[in-house]
FIDRENBA-644499 format. One line per field, with one value per residue (C-alpha): x, y negated, z negated; residue number from 0. Coordinates in steps of 0.2 Angstrom, whole numbers, plus 5000, padded with zeros to 4 digits. Example, Ala and Ser with C-alpha at 12.3 -4.5 7.8 and 13.67 -1.06 7.14 Angstrom:
2
px	5062,5068 .
py	5022,5005 .
pz	4961,4964 .
seq	0,1 .
***
This chain:
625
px	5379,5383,5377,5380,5376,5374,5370,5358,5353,5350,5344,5351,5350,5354,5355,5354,5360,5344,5347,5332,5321,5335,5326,5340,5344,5329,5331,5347,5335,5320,5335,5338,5321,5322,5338,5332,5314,5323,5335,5320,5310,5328,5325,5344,5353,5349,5337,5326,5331,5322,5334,5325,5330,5329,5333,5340,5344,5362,5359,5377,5384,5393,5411,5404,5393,5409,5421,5405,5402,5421,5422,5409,5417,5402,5402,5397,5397,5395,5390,5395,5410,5425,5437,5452,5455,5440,5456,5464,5459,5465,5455,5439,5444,5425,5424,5422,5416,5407,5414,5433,5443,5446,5465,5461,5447,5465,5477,5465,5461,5481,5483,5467,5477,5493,5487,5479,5494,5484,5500,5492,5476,5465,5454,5438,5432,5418,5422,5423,5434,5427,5432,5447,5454,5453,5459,5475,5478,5477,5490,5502,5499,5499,5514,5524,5518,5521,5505,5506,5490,5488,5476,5466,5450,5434,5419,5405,5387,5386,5402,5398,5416,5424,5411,5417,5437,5430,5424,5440,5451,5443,5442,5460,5469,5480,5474,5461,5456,5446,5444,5427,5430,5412,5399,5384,5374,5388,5389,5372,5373,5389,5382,5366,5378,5393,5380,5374,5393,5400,5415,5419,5433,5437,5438,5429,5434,5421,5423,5413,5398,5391,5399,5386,5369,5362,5349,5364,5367,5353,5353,5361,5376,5380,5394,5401,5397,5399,5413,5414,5426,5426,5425,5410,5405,5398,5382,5371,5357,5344,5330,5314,5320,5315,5298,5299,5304,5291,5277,5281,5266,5264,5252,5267,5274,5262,5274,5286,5286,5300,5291,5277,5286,5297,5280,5273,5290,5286,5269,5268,5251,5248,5243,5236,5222,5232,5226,5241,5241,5231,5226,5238,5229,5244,5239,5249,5260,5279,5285,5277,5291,5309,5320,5333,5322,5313,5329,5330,5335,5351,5360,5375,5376,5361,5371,5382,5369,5362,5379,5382,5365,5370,5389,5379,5367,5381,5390,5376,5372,5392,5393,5376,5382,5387,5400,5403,5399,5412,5409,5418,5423,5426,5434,5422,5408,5394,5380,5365,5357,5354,5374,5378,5389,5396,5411,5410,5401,5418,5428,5417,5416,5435,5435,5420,5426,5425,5407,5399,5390,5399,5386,5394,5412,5422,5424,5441,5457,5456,5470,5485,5483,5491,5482,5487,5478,5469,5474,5463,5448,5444,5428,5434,5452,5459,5460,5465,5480,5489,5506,5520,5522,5532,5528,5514,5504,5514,5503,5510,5509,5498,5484,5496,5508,5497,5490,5507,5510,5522,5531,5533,5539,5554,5557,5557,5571,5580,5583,5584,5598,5607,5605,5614,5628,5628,5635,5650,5654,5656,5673,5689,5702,5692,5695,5687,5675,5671,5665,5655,5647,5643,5632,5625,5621,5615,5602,5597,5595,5586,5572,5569,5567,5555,5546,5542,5535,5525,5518,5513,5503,5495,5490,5481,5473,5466,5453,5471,5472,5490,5502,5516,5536,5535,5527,5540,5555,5545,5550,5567,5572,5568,5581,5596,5593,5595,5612,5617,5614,5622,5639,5639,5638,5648,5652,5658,5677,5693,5699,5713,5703,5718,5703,5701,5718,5733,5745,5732,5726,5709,5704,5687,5676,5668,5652,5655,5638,5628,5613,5615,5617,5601,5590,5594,5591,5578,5568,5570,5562,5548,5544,5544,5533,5521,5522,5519,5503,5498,5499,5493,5475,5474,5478,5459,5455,5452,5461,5471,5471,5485,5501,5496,5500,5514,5520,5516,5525,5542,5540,5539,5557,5563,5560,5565,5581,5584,5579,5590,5604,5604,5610,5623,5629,5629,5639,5652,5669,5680,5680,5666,5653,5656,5651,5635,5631,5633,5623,5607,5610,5609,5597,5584,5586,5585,5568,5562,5565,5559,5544,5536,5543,5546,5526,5523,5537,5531,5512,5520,5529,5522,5505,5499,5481,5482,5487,5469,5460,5446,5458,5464,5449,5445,5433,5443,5449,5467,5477,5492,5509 .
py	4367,4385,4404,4416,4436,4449,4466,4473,4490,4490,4471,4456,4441,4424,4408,4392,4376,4366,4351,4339,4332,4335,4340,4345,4356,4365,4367,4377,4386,4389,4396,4408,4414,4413,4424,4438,4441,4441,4455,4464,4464,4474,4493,4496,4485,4491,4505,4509,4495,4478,4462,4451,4434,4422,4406,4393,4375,4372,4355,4349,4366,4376,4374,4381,4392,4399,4404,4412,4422,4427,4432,4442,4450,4445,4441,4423,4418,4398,4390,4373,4372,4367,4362,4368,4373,4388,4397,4401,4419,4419,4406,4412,4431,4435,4420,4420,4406,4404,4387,4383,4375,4356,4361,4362,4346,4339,4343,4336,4321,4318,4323,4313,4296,4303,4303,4286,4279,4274,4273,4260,4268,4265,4278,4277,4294,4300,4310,4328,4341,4340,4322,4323,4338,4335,4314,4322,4336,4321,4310,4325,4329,4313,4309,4324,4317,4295,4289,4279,4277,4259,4259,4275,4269,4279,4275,4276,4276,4271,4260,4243,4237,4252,4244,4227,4233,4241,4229,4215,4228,4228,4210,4208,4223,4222,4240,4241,4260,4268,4287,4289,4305,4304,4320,4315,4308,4297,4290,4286,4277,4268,4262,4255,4245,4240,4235,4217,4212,4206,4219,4219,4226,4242,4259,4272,4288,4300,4318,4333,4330,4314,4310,4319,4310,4301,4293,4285,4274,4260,4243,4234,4247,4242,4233,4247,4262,4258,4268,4280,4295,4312,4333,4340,4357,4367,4366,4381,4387,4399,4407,4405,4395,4378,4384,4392,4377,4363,4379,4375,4371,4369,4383,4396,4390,4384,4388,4375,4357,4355,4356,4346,4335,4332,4334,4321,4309,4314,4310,4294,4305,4312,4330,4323,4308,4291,4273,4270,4283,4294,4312,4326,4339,4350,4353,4336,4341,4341,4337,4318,4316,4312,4319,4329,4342,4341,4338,4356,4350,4359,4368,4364,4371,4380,4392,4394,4398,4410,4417,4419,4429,4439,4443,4451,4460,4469,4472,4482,4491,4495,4502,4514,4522,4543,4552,4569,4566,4550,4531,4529,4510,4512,4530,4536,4547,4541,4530,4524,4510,4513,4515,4499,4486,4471,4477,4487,4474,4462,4477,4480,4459,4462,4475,4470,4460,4472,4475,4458,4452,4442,4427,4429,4428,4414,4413,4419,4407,4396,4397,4386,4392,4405,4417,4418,4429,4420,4431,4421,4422,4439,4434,4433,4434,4425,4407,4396,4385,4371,4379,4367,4355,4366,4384,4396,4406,4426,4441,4455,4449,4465,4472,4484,4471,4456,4471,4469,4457,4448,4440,4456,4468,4455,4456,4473,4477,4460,4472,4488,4480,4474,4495,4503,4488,4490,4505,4499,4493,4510,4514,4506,4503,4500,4484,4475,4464,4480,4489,4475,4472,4488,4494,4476,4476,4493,4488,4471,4478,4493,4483,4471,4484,4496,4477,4472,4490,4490,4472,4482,4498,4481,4473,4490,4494,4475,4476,4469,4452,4445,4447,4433,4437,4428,4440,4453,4442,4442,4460,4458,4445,4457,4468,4453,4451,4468,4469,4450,4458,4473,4462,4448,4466,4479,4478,4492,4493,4503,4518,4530,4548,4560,4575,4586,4588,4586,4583,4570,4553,4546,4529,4526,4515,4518,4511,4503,4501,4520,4512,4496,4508,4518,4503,4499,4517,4518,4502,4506,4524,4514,4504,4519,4528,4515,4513,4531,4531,4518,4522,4539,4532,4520,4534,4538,4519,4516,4528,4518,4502,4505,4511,4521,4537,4531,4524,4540,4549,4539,4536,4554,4557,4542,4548,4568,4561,4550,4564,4576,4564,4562,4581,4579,4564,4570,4585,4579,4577,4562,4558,4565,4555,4539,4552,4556,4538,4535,4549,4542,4526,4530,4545,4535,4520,4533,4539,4523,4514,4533,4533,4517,4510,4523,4529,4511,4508,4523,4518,4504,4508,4526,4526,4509,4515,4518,4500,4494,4483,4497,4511,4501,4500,4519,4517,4530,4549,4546,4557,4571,4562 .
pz	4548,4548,4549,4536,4541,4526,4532,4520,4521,4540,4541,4545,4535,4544,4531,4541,4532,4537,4529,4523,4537,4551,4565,4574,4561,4561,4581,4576,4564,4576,4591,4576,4576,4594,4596,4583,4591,4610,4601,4595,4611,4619,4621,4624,4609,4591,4597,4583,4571,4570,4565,4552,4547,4530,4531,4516,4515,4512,4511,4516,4503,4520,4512,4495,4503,4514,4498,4492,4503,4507,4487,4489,4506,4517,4533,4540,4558,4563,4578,4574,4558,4568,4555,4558,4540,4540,4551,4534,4534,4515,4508,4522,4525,4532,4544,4561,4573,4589,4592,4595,4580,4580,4582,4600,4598,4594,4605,4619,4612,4610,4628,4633,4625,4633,4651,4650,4641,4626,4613,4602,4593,4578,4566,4560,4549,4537,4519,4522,4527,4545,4549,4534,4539,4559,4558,4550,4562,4574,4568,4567,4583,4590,4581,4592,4608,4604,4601,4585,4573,4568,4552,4548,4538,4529,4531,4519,4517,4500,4498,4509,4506,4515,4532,4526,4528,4546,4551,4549,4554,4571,4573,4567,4574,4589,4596,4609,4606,4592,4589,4581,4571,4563,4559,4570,4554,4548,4567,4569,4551,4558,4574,4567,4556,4567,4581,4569,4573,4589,4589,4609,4619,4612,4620,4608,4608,4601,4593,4598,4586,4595,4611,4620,4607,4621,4609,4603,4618,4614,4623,4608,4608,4626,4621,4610,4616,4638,4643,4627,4631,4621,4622,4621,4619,4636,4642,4644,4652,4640,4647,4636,4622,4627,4629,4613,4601,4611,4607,4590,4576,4557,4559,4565,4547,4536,4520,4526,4520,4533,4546,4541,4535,4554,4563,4551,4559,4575,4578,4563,4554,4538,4532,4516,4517,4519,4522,4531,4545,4554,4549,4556,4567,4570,4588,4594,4609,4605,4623,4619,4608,4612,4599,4595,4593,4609,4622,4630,4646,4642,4626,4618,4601,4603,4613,4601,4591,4603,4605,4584,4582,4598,4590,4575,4582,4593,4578,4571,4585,4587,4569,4572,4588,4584,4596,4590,4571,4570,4575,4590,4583,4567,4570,4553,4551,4558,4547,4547,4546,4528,4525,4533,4521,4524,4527,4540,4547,4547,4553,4569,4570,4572,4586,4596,4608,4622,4617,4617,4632,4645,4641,4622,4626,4633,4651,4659,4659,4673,4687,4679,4661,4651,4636,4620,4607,4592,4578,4564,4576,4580,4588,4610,4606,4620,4620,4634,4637,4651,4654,4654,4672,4685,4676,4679,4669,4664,4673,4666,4649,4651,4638,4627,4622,4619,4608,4596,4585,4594,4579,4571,4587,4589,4570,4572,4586,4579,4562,4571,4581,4564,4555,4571,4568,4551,4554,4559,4541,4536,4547,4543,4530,4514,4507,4493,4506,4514,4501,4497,4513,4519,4506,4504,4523,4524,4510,4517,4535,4530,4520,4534,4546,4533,4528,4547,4549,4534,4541,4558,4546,4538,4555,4559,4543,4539,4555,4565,4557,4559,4548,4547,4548,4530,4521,4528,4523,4504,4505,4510,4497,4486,4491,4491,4475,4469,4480,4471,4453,4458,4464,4450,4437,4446,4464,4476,4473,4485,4477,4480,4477,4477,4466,4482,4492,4481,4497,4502,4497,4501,4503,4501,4493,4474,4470,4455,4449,4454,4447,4458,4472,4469,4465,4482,4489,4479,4484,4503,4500,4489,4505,4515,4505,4503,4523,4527,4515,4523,4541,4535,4530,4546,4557,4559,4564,4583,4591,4605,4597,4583,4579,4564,4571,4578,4563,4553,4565,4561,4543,4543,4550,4542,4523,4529,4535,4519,4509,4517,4515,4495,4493,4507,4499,4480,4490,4504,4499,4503,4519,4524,4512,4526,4542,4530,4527,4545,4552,4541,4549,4566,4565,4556,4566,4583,4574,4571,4588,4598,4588,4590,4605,4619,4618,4625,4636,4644,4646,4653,4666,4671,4667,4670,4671,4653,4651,4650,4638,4641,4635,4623,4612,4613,4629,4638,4631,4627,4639,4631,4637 .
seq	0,1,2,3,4,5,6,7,8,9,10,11,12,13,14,15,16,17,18,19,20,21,22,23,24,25,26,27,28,29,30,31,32,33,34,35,36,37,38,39,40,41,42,43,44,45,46,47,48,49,50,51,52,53,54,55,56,57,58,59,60,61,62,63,64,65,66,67,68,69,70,71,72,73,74,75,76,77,78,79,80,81,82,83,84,85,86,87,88,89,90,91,92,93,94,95,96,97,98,99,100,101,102,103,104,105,106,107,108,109,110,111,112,113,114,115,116,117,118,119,120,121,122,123,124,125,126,127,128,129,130,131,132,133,134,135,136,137,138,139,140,141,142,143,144,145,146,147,148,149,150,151,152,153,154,155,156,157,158,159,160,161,162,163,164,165,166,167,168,169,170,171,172,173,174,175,176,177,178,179,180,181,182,183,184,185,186,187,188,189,190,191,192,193,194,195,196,197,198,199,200,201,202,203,204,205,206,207,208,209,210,211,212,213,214,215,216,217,218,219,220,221,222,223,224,225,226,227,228,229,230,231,232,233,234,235,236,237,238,239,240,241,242,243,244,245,246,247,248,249,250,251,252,253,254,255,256,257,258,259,260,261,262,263,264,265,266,267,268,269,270,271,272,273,274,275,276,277,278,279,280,281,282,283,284,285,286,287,288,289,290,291,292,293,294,295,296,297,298,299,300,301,302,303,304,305,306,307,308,309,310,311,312,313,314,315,316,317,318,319,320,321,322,323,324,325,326,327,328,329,330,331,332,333,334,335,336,337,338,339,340,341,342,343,344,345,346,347,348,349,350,351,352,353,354,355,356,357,358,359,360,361,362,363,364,365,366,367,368,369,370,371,372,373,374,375,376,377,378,379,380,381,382,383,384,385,386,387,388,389,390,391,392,393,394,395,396,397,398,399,400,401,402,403,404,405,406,407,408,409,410,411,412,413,414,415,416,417,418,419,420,421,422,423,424,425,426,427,428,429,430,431,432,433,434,435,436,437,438,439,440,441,442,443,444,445,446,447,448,449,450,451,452,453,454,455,456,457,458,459,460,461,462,463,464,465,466,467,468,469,470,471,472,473,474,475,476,477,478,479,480,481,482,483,484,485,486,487,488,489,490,491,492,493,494,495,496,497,498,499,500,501,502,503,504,505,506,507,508,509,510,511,512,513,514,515,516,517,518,519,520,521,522,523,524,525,526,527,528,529,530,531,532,533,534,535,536,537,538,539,540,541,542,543,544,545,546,547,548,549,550,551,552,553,554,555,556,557,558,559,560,561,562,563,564,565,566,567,568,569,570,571,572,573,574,575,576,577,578,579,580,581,582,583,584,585,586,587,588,589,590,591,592,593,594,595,596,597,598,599,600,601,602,603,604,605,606,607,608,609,610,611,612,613,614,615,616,617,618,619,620,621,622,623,624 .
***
């Protein structure tokens, strides 16, 4: 089940996988409905644009449907697609989710077992990548923390020997605890089937998508399903909505054979003369039933739902808002609704968190818990976890550094803090190692240090999407092996230069290879270059959220000093080419580490009022330092 958003010229329009005659699925559906006229009926959100909705039957497509829509760069929101695979923010670049990955479904599932010392486990799963994907996250996981998986069988539908393996398994297997990691259809398919056995004296451990079905729990499963343990998504309290879907009638849809065809389940009638069953007036009363459909005594994935819609329309209203002729999220000239894209919806997605209603985002951490920023889900960045026995959770892991990419900020002063001690290479007796290693070094350092900020200017100008310390170690293998050709062909060599003094003889080190040594030169200013044009186009983006400015600021200095230094070089004599080099070193990696780290030491610790998640996001004028 999923949500897919397109923004088209002002309009929203929401596809819901209704699958056929689900009427749980079309409850998702109707909450749609629900969510977008509540939005419309709002003076203050989206004033002066109305939200309008289409729906589609995906008919079990949502993973097709995703890549889709990703290749086409369209934003998709989902209230119920857990796997942990749609995280991939290559394969699903517009994705985002109103309900929490399986990885976490996981992790508590493993502890869950932990804690009641159940070592010894079976698994029962259905095709797909929900149950596929989530049962082999589980045996990783449980694997790290000693529970051992005894057998790990499908189930199918279709393929009776596959229930038939089960269903010996279970009667022949020494483990008294089964996880259940069934979608809520291939449960319900499993139940009715295991219940004709007399499979007794197992614990059944359910996943998310049916542990809270209390139509499930029938008389004849008492011996299956008593005592049944699992994670269940929140319940929530909506105003209105229950009302809304039990107010339902094939009159308010006539087109749909969906709905006639449910209400036709529902109330055993016919809309078509039938010998079998009674006419169909459409005016039956829907709170006579007990269904899916007609449970409102609380919300689960309706809320999520709710919340998806809710997450769009504050998107919307984010990009239209005018400040002074820019967009005070985007940090472009204004648009209007007409100019919307899909895009800029994604982007505002990003960047919205400190926008979207309480009700939206997830509640705070709870006391004995630490948060961590989600960087694949962009959508309430802050996720939740139980800090190790006898620690407490960090509070002053404060706005502006949970703001930095963590991995990257440590790469960063971790290769800053190898291009001030490359520069001790340069003094000393020259010797054939030395020459080799001080230019090798040089090159090496330099690239990692230019790589990790090119990753930051990245962060910033892909809507703050992490980027990993891989991708910056891509860069820097590039560089050794520029410096290993240039040392297998001609490596830096000692020399006596006895050209400028003729009472004098210098030792320095010759090149060997010029062309080696400004490939390697030459790369490192490349990656500048392309860093500064970069940083240079992202520096308009939210104002206090990124280090473009910043960066452009240091790439600036970085290139004038490598630039300076090509005509001192080509021009010092002797001894004083090492005192160029050095100079370089150190003034570059001065600018480097000025530049982009004392503004935020500074914030930190003397304007700490500044240090806001508010400020951050471009709520508050940025002050002059």
């Amino acid at each position: 089940s999923w949500v897919g958003v397109a923004s088209v010229k002002g309009r929203v329009a929401l596809n819901t996988a209704v699958c056929r005659w689900n009427d749980r699925e079309l409850k998702f559906a109707r909450t749609v409905i629900f969510t977008v006229e509540e939005i419309n009926r709002d003076t203050k959100l989206l004033h002066g644009v109305s939200l309008g909705y289409r729906l589609y039957n995906g008919c079990g497509m949502s993973e097709d449907i995703n890549l889709i829509l990703s290749s086409l760069s369209i934003p998709q929101v989902s209230y119920l697609s857990t796997c942990a695979c749609l995280s991939n923010k290559k394969r699903y670049p517009t994705f985002f989710r109103t309900v929490p990955s399986d990885r976490f479904q996981v992790i508590g599932l493993v502890q869950l077992m932990k804690h009641f010392d159940w070592r010894w486990v079976g698994i029962i799963y259905s095709p797909g990548l929900y149950s596929e994907e989530g049962t082999s996250e589980f045996v990783k996981e449980a694997e790290k923390e000693g529970v051992c998986v005894e057998y790990r069988l499908p189930y199918s539908k279709i393929y009776e020997n596959y229930f038939n393996t089960i269903v010996q398994t279970l009667r022949e297997s020494s483990s008294k605890v089964v996880l259940l990691f069934l979608s809520l259809s291939y449960t319900k398919s499993f139940l009715s089937e295991i219940e004709n056995y007399n499979i007794t004296g197992k614990q059944w451990v359910g996943s998310e998508s049916w542990i809270t079905q209390a139509d499930l729990a029938s008389v004849e499963r008492k011996n299956i399903l008593q005592g049944a343990i699992g994670f269940a998504l929140p319940q929530a309290s909506i105003p209105g909505l229950g009302e809304f879907l039990l107010s339902l009638k094939p009159s308010d849809e006539p087109q749909s054979a969906i709905i006639k065809a449910i209400w036709e389940t529902f109330f055993d009638c016919s809309f078509s003369p039938s010998n079998t069953s009674t006419m169909c007036t459409g005016t039956e009363d829907l709170r006579t039933v007990s269904s899916d459909y007609t449970d409102v005594a609380y919300f689960r994935a309706e809320n999520n739902v709710y919340k998806a819609v809710y997450l769009v329309a504050y998107a919307l209203h984010a990009l239209l808002q005018c400040q002074n002729g820019s967009n005070p999220t985007t940090g472009k000239p204004c648009v209007t609704k007409d100019d919307v894209q899909p895009k800029l919806v994604i982007f505002a997605c990003c960047v919205l968190p400190n926008q979207v209603p309480r009700s939206v985002c997830r509640e705070p951490c709870p006391p004995g818990t630490r948060k961590a920023i989600n960087k694949r889900r962009p959508v309430c960045c802050f996720d939740c976890f139980v800090c190790p026995e006898g620690t407490i959770s960090n509070q002053t892991n404060t706005p502006i550094v949970r703001a930095n990419n963590s991995e990257l900020s440590f790469l960063l002063l971790f290769s800053l803090k190898l291009c001030f001690l490359c520069s001790l290479t340069f003094i000393g007796r020259p010797s054939e190692w030395s020459c080799m290693l001080r230019h090798t070094a040089f090159g090496i350092t330099f690239v990692l240090c230019i790589s990790c900020v090119l990753g930051k200017t990245i962060v910033v100008l892909m809507a703050f999407r992490a980027t990993l310390p891989g991708h910056v170690l891509t860069f820097t293998l590039i560089q050794v092996v520029i410096c290993i050709l240039w040392l297998t062909i001609n490596p830096p060599f000692p020399k006596m230069n006895m050209m400028y003094y003729k009472d004098k003889i210098i030792l320095e080190c010759a090149l060997g290879s010029a062309v080696g040594f400004w490939a390697v030169l030459g790369y490192i200013g490349l990656l500048a270059l392309l860093c500064f044009i970069l940083a240079f186009l992202a520096r308009k983006l939210p104002d206090s959220f990124n280090e473009a400015k910043l960066i452009t600021f240091s790439m600036l200095i970085f290139c004038a000093v490598w630039i300076a230094f090509i005509p001192a070089y080509v021009s010092s004599p002797g001894k004083f080419t090492v005192a160029v080099e050095i100079f370089a070193i150190l003034a570059s990696s001065f600018g480097l580490l000025v530049c982009i780290f004392v503004p935020k030491c500074y914030i930190i610790i003397f304007r700490p009022d500044q240090n806001s998640k508010k400020h951050l996001m471009g709520k508050i004028p940025p002050r002059t330092l």
